[in-house]
Backbone as a ProteinNet text record, in pm:
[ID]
protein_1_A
[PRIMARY]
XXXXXXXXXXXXXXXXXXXXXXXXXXXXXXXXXXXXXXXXXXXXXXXXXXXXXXXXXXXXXXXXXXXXXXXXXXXXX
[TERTIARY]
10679.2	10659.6	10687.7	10645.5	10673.5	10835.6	10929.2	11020.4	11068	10961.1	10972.5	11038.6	11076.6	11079.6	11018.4	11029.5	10868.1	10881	10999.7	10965.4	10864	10880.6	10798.7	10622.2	10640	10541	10465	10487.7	10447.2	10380.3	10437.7	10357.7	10295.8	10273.6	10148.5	10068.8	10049.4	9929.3	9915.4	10057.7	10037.1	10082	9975.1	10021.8	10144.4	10158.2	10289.4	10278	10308.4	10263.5	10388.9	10376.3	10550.2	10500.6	10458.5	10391.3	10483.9	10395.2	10441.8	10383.4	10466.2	10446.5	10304	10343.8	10222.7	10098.9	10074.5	9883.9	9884.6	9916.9	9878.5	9768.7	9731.2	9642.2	9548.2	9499.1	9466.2	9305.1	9227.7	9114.9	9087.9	9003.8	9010.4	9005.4	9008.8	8989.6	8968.9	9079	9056.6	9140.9	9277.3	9379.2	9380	9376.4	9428.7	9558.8	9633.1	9800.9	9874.1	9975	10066	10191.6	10231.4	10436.7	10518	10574.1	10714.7	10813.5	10972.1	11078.1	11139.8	11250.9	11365.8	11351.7	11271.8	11198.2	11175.2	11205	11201.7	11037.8	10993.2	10870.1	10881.3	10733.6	10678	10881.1	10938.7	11086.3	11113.4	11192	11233.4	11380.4	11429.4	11506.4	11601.9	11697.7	11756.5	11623.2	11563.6	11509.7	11362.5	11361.3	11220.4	11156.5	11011.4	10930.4	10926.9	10942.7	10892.8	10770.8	10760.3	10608.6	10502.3	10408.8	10316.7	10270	10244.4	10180.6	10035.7	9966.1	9886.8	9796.9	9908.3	9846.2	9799.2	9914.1	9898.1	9763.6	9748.3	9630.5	9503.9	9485.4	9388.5	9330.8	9447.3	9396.5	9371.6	9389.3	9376.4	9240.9	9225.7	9060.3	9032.6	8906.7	8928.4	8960.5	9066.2	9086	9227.4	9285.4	9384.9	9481.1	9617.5	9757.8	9878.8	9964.7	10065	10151.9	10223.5	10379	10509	10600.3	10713.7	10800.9	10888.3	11072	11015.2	10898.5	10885.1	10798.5	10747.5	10655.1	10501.9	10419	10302.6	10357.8	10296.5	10293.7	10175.4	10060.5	9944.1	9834.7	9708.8	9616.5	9498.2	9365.6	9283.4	9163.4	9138.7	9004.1	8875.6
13847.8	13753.8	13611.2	13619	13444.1	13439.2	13545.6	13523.3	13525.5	13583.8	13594.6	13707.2	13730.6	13859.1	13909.3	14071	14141.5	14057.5	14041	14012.7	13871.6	13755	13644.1	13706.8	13785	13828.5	13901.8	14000.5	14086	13954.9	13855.9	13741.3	13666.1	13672	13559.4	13677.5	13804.1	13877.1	13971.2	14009	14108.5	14265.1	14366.7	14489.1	14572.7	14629.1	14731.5	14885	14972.1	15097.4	15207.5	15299.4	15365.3	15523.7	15579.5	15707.6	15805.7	15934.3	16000.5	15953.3	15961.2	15930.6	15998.3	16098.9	16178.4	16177.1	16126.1	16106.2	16004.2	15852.6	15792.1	15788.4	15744	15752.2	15585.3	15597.7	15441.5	15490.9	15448.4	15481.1	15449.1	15525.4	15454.2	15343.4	15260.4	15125.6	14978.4	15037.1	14932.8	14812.2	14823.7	14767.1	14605.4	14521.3	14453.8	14390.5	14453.1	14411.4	14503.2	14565.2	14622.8	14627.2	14604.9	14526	14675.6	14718.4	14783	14748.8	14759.9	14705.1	14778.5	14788.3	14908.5	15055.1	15111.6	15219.6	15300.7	15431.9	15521.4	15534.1	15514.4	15564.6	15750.3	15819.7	15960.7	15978.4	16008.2	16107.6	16152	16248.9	16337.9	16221.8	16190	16146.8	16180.2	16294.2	16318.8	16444.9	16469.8	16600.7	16561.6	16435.3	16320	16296.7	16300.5	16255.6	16089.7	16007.3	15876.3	15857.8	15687.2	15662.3	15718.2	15755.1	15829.2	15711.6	15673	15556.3	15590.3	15742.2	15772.1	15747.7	15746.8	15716.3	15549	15485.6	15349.1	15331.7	15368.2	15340.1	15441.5	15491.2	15526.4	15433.1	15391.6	15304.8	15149.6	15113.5	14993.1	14930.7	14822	14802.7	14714.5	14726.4	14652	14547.5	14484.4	14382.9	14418.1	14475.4	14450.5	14494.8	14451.9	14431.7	14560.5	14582.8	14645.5	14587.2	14530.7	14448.9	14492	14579.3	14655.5	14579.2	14532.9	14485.3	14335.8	14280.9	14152.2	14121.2	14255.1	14247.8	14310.3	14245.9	14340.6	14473.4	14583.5	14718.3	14734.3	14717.8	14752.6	14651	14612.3	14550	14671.2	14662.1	14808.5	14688.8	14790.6	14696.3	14765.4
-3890	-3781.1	-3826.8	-3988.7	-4003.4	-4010.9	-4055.8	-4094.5	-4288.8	-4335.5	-4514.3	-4516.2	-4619	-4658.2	-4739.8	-4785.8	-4795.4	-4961	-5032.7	-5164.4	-5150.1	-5016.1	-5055.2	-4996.6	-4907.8	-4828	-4918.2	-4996.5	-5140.6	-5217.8	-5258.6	-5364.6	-5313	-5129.7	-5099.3	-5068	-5169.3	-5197.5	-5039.4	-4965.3	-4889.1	-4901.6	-4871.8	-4897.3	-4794	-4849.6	-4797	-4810.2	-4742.9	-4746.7	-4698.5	-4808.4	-4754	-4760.8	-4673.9	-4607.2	-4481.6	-4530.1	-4430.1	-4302	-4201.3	-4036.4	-3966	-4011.7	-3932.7	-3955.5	-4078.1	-4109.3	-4190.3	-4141.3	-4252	-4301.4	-4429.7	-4540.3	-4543.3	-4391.3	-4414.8	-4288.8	-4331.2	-4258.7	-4156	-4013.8	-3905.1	-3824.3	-3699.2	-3726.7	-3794.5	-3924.7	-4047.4	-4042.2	-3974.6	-3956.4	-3857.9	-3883.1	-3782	-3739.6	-3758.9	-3738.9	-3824.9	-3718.8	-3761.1	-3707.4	-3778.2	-3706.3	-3755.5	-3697.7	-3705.1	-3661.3	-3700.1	-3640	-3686.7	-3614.3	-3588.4	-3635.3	-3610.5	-3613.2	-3525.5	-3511	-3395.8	-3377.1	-3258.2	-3238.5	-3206.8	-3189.9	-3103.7	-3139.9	-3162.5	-3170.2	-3304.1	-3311.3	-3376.1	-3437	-3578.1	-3584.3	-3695.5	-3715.9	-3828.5	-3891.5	-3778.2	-3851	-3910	-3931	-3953.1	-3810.4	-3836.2	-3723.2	-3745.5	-3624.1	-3640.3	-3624	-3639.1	-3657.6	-3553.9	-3538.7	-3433.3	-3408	-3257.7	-3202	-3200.1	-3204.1	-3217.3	-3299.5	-3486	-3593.3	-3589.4	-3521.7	-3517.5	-3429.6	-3358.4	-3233.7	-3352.2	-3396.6	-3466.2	-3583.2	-3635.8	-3754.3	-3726.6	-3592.4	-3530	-3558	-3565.2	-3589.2	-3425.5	-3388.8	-3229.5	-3257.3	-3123.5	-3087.1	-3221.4	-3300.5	-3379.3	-3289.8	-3333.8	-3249.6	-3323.1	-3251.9	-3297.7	-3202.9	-3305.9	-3303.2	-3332.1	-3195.3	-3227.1	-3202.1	-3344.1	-3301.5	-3210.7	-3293.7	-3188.9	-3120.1	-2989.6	-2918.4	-2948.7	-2843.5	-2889.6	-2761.5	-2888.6	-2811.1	-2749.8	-2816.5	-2794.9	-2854.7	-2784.5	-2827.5	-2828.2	-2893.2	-2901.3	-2895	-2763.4	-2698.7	-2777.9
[MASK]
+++++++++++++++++++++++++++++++++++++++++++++++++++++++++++++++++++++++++++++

């Protein structure tokens, strides 16, 4: 969102996470922001499942955002 990239975004001490789609490994409502971009959502792509909006909406913490390609997708009341 600011416009860094992950190498400057990585050294002002932010994490990154490279998982399977279907269960991420991140505990429930812990999250408050999560950005994806250019990323197939819920589809089948090359035989790969994309990201589950499900998983995203699970690990949401209230009131945290999911930010697709720009927009908010979802706010979690």
């Amino acid at each position: 969102m600011t416009g860094d990239t992950l190498e400057r975004l990585a050294k002002k001490g932010h994490d990154f996470l490279v998982c399977n789609n279907l269960h991420l490994p991140i505990n429930d409502d812990s999250v408050d922001l999560v950005l994806t971009n250019s990323v197939p959502i819920d589809v089948v792509v090359l035989g790969e499942p994309g990201v589950q909006s499900s998983e995203i909406r699970r690990i949401l913490a209230s009131g945290g955002e999911w930010v697709h390609d720009g927009n908010v997708r979802h706010i979690k009341s």
